[in-house]
matplotlib code that plots the C-alpha trace (Angstrom):
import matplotlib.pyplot as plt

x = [21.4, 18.3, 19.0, 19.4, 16.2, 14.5, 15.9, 15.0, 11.2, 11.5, 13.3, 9.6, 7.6, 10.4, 10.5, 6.8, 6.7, 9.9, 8.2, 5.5, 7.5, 9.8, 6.1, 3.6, 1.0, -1.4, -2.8, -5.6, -6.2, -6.0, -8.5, -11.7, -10.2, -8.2, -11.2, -14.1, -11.6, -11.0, -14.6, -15.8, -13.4, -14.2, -18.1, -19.0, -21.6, -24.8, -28.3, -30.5, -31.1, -28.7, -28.7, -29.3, -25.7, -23.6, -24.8, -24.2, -20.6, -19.1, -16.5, -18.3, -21.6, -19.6, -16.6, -18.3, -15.7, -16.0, -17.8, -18.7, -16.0, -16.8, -16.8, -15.8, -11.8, -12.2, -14.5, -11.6, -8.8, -11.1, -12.0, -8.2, -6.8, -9.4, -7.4, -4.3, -5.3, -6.5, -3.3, -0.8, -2.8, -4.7, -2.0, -0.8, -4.3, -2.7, 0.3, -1.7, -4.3, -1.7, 0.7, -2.4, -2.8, 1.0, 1.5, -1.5, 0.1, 3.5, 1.6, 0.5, 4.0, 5.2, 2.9, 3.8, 7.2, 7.1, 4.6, 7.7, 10.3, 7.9, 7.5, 11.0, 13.0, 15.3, 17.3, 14.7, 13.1, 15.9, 16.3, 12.6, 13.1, 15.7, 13.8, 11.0, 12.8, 14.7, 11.1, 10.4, 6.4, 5.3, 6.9, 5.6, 2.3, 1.8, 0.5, -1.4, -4.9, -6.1, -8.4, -5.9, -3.8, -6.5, -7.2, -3.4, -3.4, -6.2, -4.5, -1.5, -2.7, -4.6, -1.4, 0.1, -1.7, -1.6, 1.9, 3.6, 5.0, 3.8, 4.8, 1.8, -2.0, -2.3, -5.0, -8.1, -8.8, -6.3, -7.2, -10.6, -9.3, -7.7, -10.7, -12.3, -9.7, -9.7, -13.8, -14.0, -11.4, -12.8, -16.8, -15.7, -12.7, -11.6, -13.9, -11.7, -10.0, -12.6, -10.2, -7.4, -10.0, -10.7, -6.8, -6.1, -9.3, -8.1, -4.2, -5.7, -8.2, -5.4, -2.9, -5.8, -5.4, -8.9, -12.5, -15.2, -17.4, -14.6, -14.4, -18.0, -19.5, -16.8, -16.8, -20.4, -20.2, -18.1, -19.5, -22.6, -20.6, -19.0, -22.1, -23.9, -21.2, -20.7, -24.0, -25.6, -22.5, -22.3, -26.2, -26.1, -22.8, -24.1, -27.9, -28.5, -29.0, -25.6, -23.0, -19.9, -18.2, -20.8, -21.0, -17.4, -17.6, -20.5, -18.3, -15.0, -16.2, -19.5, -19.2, -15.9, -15.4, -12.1, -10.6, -11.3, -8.2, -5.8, -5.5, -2.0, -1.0, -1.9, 1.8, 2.0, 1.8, 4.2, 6.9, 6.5, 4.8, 5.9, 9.7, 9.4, 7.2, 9.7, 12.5, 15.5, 16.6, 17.5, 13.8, 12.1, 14.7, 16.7, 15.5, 11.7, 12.8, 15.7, 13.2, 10.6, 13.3, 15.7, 14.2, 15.0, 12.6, 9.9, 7.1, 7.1, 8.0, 5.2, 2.8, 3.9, 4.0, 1.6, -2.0, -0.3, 0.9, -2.1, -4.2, -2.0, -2.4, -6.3, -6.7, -4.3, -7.6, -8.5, -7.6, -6.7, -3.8, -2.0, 0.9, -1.3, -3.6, -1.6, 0.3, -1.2, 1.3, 4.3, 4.8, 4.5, 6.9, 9.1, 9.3, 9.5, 12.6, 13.9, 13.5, 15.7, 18.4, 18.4, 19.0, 22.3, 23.5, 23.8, 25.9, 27.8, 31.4, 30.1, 31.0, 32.1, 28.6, 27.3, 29.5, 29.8, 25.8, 25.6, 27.8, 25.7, 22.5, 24.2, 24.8, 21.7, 20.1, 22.4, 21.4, 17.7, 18.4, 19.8, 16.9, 14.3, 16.4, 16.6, 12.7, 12.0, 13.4, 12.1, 8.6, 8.3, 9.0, 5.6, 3.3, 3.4, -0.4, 0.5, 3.5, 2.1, -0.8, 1.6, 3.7, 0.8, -0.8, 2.9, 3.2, 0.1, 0.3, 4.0, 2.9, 2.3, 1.4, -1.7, -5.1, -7.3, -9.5, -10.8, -9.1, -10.3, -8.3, -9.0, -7.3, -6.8, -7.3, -3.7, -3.2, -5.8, -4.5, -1.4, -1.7, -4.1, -6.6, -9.0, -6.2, -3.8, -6.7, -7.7, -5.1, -7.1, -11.0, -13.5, -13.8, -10.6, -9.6, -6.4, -6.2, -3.8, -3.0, -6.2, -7.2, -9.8, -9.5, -11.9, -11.4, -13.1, -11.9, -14.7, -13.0, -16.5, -14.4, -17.3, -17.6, -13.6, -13.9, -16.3, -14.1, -16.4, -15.7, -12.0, -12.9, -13.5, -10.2, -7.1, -4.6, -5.0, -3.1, -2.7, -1.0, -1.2, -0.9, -2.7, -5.7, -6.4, -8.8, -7.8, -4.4, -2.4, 1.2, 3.6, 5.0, 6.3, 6.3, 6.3, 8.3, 7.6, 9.6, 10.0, 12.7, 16.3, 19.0, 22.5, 24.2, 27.8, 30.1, 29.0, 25.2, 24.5, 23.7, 19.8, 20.8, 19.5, 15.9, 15.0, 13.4, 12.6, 8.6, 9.3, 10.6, 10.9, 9.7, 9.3, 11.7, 12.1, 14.6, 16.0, 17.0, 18.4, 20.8, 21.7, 22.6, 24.5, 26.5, 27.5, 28.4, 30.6, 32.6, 32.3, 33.4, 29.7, 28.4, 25.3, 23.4, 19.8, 16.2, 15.0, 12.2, 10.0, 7.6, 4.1, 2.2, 2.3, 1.3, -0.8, -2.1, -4.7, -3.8, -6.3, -7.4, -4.7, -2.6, 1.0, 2.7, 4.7, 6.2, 6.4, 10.4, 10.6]
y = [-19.6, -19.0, -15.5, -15.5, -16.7, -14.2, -11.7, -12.6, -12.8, -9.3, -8.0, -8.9, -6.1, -3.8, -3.4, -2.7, 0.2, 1.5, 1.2, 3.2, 6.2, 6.9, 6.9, 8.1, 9.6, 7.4, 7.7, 7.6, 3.7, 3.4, 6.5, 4.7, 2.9, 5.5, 7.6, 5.4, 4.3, 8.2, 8.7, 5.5, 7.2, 10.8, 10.6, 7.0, 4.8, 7.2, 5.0, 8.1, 10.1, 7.5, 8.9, 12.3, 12.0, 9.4, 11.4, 15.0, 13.8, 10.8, 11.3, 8.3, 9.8, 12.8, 10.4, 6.8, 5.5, 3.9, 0.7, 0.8, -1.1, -2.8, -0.8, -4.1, -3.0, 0.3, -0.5, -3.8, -0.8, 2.3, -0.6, -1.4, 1.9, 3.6, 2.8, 3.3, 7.0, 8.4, 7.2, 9.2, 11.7, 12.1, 13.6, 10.4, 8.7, 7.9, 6.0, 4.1, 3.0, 2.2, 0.5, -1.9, -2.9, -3.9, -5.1, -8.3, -8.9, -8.8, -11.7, -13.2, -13.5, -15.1, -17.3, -18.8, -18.7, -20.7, -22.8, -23.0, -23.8, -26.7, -28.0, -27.8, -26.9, -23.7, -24.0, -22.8, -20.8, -18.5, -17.9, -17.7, -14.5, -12.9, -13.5, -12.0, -9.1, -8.2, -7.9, -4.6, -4.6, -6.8, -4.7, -1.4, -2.2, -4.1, -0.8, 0.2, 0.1, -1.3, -3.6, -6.0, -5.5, -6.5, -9.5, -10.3, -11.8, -13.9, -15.6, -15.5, -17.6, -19.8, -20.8, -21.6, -24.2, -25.5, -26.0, -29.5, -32.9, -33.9, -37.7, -37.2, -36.0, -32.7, -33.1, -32.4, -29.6, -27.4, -27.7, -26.6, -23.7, -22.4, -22.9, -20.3, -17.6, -17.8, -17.9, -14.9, -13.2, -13.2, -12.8, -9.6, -8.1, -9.5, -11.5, -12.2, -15.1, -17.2, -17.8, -19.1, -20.6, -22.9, -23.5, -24.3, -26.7, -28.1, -29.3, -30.5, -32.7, -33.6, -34.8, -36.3, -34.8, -33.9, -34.9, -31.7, -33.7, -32.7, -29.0, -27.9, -27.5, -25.7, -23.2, -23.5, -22.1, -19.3, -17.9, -17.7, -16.3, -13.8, -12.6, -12.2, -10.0, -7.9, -7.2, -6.2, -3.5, -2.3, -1.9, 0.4, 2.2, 2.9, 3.3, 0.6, -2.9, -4.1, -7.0, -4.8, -7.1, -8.5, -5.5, -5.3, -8.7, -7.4, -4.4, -5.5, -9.1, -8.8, -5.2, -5.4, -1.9, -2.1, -1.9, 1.7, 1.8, 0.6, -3.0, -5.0, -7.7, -11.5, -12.0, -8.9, -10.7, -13.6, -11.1, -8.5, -7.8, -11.0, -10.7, -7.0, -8.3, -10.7, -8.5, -10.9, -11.5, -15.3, -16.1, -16.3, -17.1, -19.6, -20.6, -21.4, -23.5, -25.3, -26.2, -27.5, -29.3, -31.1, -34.1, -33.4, -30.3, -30.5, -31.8, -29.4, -27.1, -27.8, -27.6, -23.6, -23.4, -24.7, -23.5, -19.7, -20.1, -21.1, -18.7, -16.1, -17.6, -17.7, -14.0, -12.9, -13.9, -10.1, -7.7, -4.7, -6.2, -4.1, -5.9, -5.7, -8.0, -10.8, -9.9, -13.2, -15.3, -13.7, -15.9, -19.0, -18.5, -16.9, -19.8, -22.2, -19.9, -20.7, -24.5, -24.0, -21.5, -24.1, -26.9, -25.4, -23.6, -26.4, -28.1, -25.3, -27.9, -30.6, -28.7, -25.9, -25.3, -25.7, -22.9, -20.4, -20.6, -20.3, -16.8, -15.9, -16.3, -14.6, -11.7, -11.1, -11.2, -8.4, -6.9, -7.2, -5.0, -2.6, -2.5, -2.3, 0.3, 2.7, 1.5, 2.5, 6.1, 6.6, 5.8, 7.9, 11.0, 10.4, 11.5, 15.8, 16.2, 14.8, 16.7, 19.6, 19.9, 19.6, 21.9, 24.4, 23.6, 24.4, 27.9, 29.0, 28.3, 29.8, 32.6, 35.3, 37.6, 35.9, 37.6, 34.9, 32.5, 30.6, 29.2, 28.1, 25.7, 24.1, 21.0, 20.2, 16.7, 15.8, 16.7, 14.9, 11.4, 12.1, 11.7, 14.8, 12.5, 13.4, 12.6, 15.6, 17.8, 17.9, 16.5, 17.1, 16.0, 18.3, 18.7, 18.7, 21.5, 22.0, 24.1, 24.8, 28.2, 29.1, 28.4, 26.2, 25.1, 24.1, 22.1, 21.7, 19.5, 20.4, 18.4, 20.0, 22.2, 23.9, 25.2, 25.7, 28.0, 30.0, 33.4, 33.5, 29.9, 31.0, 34.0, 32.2, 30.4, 31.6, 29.2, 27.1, 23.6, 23.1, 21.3, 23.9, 28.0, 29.0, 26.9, 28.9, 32.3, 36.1, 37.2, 34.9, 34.4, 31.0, 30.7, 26.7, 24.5, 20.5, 18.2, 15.1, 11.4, 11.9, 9.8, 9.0, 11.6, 11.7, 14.7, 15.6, 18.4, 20.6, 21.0, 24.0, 23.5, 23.6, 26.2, 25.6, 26.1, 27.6, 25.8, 28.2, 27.7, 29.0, 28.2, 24.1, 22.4, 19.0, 16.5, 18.3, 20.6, 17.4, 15.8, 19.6, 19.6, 16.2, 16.6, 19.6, 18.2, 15.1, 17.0, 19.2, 15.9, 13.9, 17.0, 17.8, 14.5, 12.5, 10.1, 10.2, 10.7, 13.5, 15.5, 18.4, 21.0, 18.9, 20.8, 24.8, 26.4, 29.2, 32.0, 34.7, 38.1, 40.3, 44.1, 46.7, 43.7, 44.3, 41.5, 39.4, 35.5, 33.5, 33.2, 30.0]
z = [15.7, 17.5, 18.2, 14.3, 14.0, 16.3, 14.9, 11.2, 12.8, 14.1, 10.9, 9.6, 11.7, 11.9, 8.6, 7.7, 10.3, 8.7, 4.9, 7.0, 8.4, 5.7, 3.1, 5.4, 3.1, 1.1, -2.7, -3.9, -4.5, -0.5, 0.0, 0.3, 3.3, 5.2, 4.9, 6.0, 9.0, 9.8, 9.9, 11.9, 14.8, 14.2, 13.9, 15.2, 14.1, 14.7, 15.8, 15.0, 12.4, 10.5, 6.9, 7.4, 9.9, 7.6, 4.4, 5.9, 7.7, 5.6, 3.1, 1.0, 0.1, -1.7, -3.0, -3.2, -6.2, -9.0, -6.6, -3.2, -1.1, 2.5, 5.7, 7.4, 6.8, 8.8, 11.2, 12.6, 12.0, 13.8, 17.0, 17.1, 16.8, 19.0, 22.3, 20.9, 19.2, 22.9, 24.3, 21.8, 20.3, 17.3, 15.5, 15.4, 14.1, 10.4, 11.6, 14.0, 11.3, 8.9, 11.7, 13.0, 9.4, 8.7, 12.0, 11.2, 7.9, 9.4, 11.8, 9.3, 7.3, 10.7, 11.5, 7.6, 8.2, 11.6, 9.4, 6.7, 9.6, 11.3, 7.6, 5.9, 8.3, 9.8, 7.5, 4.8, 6.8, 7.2, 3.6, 3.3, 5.3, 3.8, 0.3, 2.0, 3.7, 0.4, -1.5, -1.7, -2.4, 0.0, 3.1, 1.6, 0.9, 4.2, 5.7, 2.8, 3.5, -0.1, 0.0, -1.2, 1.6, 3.9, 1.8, 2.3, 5.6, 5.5, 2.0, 3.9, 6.9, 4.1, 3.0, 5.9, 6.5, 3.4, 4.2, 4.6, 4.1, 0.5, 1.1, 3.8, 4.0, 5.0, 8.3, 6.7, 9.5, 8.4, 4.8, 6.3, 7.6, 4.8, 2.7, 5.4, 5.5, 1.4, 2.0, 4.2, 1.8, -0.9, 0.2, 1.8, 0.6, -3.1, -5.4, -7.4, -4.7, -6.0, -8.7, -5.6, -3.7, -6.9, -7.6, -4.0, -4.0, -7.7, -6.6, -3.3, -4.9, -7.2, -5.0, -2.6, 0.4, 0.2, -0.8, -1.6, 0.9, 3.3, 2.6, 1.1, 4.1, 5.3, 2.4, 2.8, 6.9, 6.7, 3.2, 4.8, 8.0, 6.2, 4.3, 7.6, 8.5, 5.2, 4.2, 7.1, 8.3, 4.5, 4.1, 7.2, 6.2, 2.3, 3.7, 0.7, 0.9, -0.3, -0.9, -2.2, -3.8, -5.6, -7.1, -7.6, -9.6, -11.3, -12.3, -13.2, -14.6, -16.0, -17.3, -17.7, -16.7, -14.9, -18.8, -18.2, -15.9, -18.7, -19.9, -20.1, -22.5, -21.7, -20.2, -17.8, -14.3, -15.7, -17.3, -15.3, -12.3, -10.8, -11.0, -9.6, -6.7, -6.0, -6.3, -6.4, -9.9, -9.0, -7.6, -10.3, -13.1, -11.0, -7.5, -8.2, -11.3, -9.8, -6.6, -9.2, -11.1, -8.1, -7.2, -3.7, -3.3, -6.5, -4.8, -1.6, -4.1, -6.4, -3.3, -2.9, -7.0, -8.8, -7.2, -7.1, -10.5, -11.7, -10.1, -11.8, -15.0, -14.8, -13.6, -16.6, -18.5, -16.9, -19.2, -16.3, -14.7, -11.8, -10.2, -6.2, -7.6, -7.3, -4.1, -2.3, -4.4, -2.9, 0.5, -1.0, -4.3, -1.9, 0.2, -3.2, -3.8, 0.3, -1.0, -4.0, -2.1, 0.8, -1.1, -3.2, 0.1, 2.1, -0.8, -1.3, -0.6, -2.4, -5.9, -7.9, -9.3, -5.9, -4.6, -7.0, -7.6, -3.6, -3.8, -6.2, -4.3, -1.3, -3.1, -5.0, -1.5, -1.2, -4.4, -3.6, 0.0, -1.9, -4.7, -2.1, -0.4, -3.3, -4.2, -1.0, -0.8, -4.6, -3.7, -0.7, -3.2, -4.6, -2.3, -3.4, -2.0, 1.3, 1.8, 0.3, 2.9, 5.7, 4.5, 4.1, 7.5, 9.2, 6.7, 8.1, 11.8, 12.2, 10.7, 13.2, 11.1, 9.9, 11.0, 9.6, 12.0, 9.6, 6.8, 3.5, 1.2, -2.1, -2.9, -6.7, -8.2, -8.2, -4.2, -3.3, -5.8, -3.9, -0.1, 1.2, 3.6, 6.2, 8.6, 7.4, 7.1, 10.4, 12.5, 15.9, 15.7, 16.2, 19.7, 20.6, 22.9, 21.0, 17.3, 15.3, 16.8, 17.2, 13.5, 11.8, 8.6, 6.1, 2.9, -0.6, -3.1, -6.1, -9.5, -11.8, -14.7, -14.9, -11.2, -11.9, -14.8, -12.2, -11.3, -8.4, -6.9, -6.0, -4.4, -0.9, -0.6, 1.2, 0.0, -2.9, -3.8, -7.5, -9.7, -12.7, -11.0, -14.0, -13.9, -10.7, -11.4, -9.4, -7.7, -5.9, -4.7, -4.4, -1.6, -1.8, -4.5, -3.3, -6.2, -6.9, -8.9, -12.3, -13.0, -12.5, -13.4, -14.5, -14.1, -15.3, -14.0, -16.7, -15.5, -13.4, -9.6, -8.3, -5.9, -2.5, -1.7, -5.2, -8.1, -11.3, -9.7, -6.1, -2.8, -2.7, 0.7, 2.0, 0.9, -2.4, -0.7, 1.1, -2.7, -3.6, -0.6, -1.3, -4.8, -4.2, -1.3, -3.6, -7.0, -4.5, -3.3, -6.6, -8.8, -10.3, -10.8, -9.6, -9.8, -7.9, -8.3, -11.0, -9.1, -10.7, -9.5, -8.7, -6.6, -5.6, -2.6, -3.6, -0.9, -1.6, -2.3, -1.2, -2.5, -1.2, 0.7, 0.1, -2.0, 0.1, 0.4, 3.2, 3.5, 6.8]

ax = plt.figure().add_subplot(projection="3d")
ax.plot(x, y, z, "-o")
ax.set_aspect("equal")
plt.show()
C-alpha cells in the first residue's frame, strides 16, 4: 500500500507536466504574466536609465491590460527558471516557466493531501487523489501563469492547515498561518480572497478554535509584509507608484467594470462552474452531500465545506463570474468528497446500498479519467496562434530558397489571444550566438483599424498571420492554414473524406493535419463513421508576394 501511496503523490506532478506538454501555448488571460516573466530574464531589471529601458523594451508599456497586474509572479518564476533556462536552452524558456509554476502548486496539492492523510486517514487520502487526479481543471491550469494560478498555492497551503480533528482545537499557530498565506494572497495576487479570508476567519470563530485577538496581528504582520513587497517591486516595474490590486478592486468592485467581460446569472458557480471543476458527476451531487449528511463524517466534512461554500456564495454577488475564480475551493470539496467515498467504500460488505453505490463511485472515477482525458486533448486544439507562429517560424527557416535576412511578421488580434508570446517569437534571446538560419525576425501586433485599413502599413511585412485573408491589403499567397475547436462532430458513412493535408483554405499544419489523419484512418476501419473533435480554418499563414516574384506555395 505504500507504494500505492507514492505513487498516487507522484501521479500529482506527473500529471501537471503532462497537461503542460500536450497544451504548450498560452492565451491571452495568462499573457500579462508569461510576458513580464519573459522579459525580467531577457532584459533584467535595469538600475539606470530605468524608464527610458523598461518603457522602450517591456511588453507592458505597449500592452498594460485592462489593470496593471503585479510583477511579483514573474520576477519568483524569472529567479527560478533562470538556472534552469542556461542549463537546457532557451528554446526551452516556456516550458520551464510554466513547469516551475505547476510544479509549486503540484507541492502545494501534496503537502494538503499529506495534511488530509495525517488528519483522516490513508484511507481518504487515497481517494482524495484520485478525485483530484480525475479533475480536469485543476491539473491544466496548474501551469497557467494566471494570476489565479499563482494565488492557488498559497490558498492551497492555507487550507492545509486548516485541516483537522473537529472534536479538537486546531493549534492556534497553524490557524495563524493560514491567515498569512490567504493574507499574502490576496494583498498581492487576488483581492478578491478577502472574501475567503473573512469565511475562513467567520467558521473558525464559530466553532471557537479561534479568538480575532489570536489572528489580527497576524493578518496585521504579513499584510503589511506583503505590501512592503508589492508596492515597492510594482512601482519600479510600472515606473508609478502602485498597489495593483488595489486598483484591481477598485476596478472590478467599485467601477464594476469587469461586467464588460460578460456577466452570468446569480447561480453560475453553484450550477455550473463548480460541478465541471470538479469533474466527477458523484462529487458534487452525491459524495459532498452524503459527507455533510452521515453522522460519521459531517463535521470534518463541514470543516472542508462550509467556509468554501460560502465564499462561493458571497463572490456570486459579482456579476462576471468565470469558473478560475473560484478554483481555490477545489482541494478542500474534493477532499469533503474523499470523506464521503471513504466512508461508503469501506462499507462496501456491510450492504447492498453500500456496494452497489461503492461500484458506482469506482467507476465514475473511471468516468472522470476519461472526461479529463478527452477535455484534455480538446483543449489543446485551441491554441491556433501558438501553433500557427511555430509553424511559420519552421516554413521559413527550412526554406532554402529564401533570400530574406530580416523577416517581418504581423500578428492579427486572434493569434496573439491564442498562444503567440514573446517566448515563440524569439526563441533564442538577443545575444545569442545561435539564429534561426541566419534570420532575424521582427514582429508587430498593431490592433488600430484605422492603421489596418492603411494599404501602406502592409507593405513591410513578409508573412502575415490572420484570422480573416481578406482583411489583409496587396498580394499575398497561403501557404498553411492552422484549425482550431469548434465543436464535436458526428460523421456518417455518407460524408465525404477531408482528404489528407488539404482543407478548402489551404494546406493544414500543426495538429489540424494530426485530427485529418485521424479521422480518416477511423472512418476507413469503422466503415465512414466518427466521432471526434470538429476543427475549422482559424488562422492562415500568409507570405508576401512581391512585384515580378513567380507565384509559388511552400509544399513541406
Amino acid at each position: 500500500m505504500a507504494a500505492i501511496d507514492l505513487l498516487l503523490s507522484l501521479a500529482i506532478p506527473a500529471l501537471i507536466i503532462i497537461h503542460l506538454l500536450v497544451a504548450p501555448y498560452t492565451k491571452v488571460e495568462e499573457s500579462f504574466n508569461i510576458q513580464a516573466t519573459h522579459d525580467i530574464l531577457v532584459y533584467g531589471t535595469p538600475t539606470k536609465d530605468v524608464y527610458q529601458r523598461l518603457s522602450s523594451q517591456y511588453d507592458h508599456f505597449d500592452f498594460p491590460g485592462a489593470v496593471p497586474r503585479t510583477f511579483i509572479g514573474p520576477v519568483l518564476l524569472a529567479g527560478i527558471s533562470q538556472p534552469i533556462i542556461a542549463l537546457v536552452g532557451f528554446p526551452y524558456a516556456q516550458l520551464i516557466v510554466r513547469g516551475v509554476l505547476g510544479l509549486f502548486n503540484a507541492g502545494a496539492l501534496l503537502v494538503f493531501k499529506s495534511n488530509v492523510e495525517k488528519a483522516y486517514g490513508k484511507s481518504v487520502a487515497r481517494w482524495y487523489a484520485l478525485l483530484q487526479l480525475s479533475q480536469f481543471h485543476i491539473l491544466f491550469y496548474a501551469s497557467r501563469t494566471l494570476p489565479n494560478m499563482f494565488a492557488f498555492g498559497l490558498t492551497t497551503l492555507a487550507f492545509s492547515q486548516l485541516i483537522g480533528d473537529p472534536t479538537q482545537k486546531i493549534q492556534v499557530w497553524r490557524y495563524k498561518l493560514a491567515i498569512a498565506y490567504l493574507t499574502i494572497a490576496t494583498a498581492v495576487f487576488r483581492s478578491e480572497l478577502a472574501i475567503l479570508m473573512v469565511t475562513v476567519t467567520l467558521y473558525g470563530l464559530a466553532v471557537s478554535h479561534i479568538s480575532l485577538t489570536e489572528i489580527i496581528p497576524a493578518f496585521i504582520v504579513f499584510f503589511a509584509m506583503s505590501l512592503s513587497l508589492t508596492i515597492p517591486i510594482d512601482s519600479y516595474f510600472w515606473q508609478k507608484p502602485l498597489w495593483p490590486e488595489l486598483w484591481g478592486f477598485y476596478y472590478n468592485a467599485v467601477l464594476g467594470s469587469s461586467s464588460e467581460w460578460g456577466v452570468s446569472p446569480w447561480h453560475y458557480y453553484f450550477t455550473s462552474a463548480l460541478p465541471k471543476i470538479l469533474t466527477n458527476p458523484l462529487s458534487s451531487t452525491v459524495l459532498i452531500p452524503y459527507a455533510l449528511w452521515n453522522a460519521g463524517t459531517s463535521k470534518r466534512a463541514q470543516s472542508l465545506v462550509v467556509p468554501s461554500l460560502l465564499f462561493v456564495a458571497i463572490y456570486s454577488l459579482q456579476p462576471h463570474k468565470e469558473a478560475r475564480f473560484i478554483f481555490y475551493v477545489a482541494p478542500p470539496l474534493t477532499a469533503a468528497a474523499a470523506l464521503g467515498a471513504d466512508y461508503i467504500f469501506t462499507r462496501r460488505n456491510k450492504s447492498i446500498v453500500f456496494l452497489l453505490t461503492s461500484i458506482a463511485v469506482v467507476g465514475s472515477v473511471l468516468v472522470s479519467f476519461g472526461l479529463s482525458t478527452a477535455m484534455l486533448v480538446i483543449s489543446s486544439l485551441n491554441y491556433p496562434g501558438g501553433e500557427a507562429l511555430s509553424e511559420l517560424r519552421n516554413l521559413v527557416t527550412s526554406s532554402s530558397s529564401s533570400d530574406l535576412q530580416t523577416v517581418m511578421v504581423h500578428t492579427d488580434v486572434l493569434s496573439c489571444m491564442t498562444g503567440v508570446t514573446l517566448f515563440g517569437q524569439h526563441p533564442y534571446p538577443p545575444n545569442d550566438p545561435h539564429p534561426a538560419n541566419g534570420l532575424t525576425f521582427n514582429y508587430d501586433k498593431t490592433e488600430d483599424e484605422n492603421i489596418l485599413r492603411t494599404p501602406s502599413f502592409w507593405e513591410k511585412f513578409d508573412y502575415v498571420l490572420a484570422e480573416d485573408p481578406a482583411s489583409v491589403i496587396g498580394t499575398w499567397e497561403t501557404i498553411g492554414v492552422v484549425e482550431g475547436f469548434t465543436g464535436v462532430e458526428l460523421v456518417k458513412p455518407s460524408a465525404s473524406s477531408d482528404g489528407d493535408i488539404e482543407s478548402d483554405q489551404g494546406r493544414v499544419l500543426g495538429r489540424g493535419d494530426v485530427v485529418r489523419r485521424v479521422k480518416n484512418f477511423v472512418r476507413a476501419i469503422t466503415g465512414g463513421w466518427w466521432i471526434g473533435p470538429r476543427m475549422e480554418p482559424k488562422i492562415h499563414l500568409l507570405r508576401k508576394m512581391r512585384e515580378g516574384e513567380a507565384r509559388r506555395a511552400v509544399t513541406e
